[in-house]
C-alpha positions in Angstrom: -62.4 157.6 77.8 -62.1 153.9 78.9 -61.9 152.9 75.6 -59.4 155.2 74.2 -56.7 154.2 77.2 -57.6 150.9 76.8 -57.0 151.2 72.8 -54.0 153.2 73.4 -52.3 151.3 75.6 -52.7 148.2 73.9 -51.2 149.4 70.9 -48.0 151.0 72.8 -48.4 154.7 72.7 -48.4 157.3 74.8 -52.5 158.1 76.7 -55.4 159.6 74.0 -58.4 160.9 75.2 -61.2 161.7 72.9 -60.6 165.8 73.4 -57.0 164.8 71.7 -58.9 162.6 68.8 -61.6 165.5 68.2 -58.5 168.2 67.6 -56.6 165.7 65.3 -60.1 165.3 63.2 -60.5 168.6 63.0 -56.8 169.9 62.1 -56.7 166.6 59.3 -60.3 167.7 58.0 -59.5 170.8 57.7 -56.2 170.8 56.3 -57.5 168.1 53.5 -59.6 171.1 52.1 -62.9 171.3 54.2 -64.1 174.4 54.3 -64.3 176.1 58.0 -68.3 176.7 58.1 -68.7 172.8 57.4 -66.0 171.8 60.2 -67.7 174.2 62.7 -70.9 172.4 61.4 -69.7 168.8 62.0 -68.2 169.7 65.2 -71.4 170.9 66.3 -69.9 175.1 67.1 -71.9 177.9 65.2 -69.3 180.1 65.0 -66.5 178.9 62.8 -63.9 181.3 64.0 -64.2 179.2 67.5 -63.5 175.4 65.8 -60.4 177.3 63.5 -59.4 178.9 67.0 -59.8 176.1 69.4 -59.4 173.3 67.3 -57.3 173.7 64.2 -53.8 173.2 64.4 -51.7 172.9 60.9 -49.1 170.3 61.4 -45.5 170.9 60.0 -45.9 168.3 57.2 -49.1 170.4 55.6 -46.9 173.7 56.2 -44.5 172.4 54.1 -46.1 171.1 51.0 -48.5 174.8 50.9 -44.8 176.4 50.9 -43.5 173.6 47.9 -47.5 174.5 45.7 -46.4 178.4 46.4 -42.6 177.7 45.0 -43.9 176.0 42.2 -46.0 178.1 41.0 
């Protein structure tokens, strides 16, 4: 935790905590295609509808570009 405050503040944003670091892994892994049972895997959880519950969040940016694949098509 020490390090990440230390990190953070030295390059000028706002407190991370390694909690905050494992959710943003999880949510980019994730939304770059792996599948759930090898998130939940990495994260060490054995049931993957925890990690997609408690961890996955889809940020705005990947919302938009499923929505521009489905318009294309």
């Amino acid at each position: 935790r020490y390090i990440c405050t230390k990190v953070s503040r030295i390059a000028g944003i706002r407190h991370v905590t390694p909690h905050m670091l494992r959710h943003t892994f999880a949510s980019r892994l994730f939304e770059s295609g792996a599948d759930l049972k090898s998130l939940a895997e990495i994260l060490g959880h054995t049931d993957p509808a925890f990690t997609l519950k408690t961890y996955v969040t889809v940020s705005q940016e990947h919302l938009a570009e499923q929505m521009r694949k489905l318009i294309r098509k």
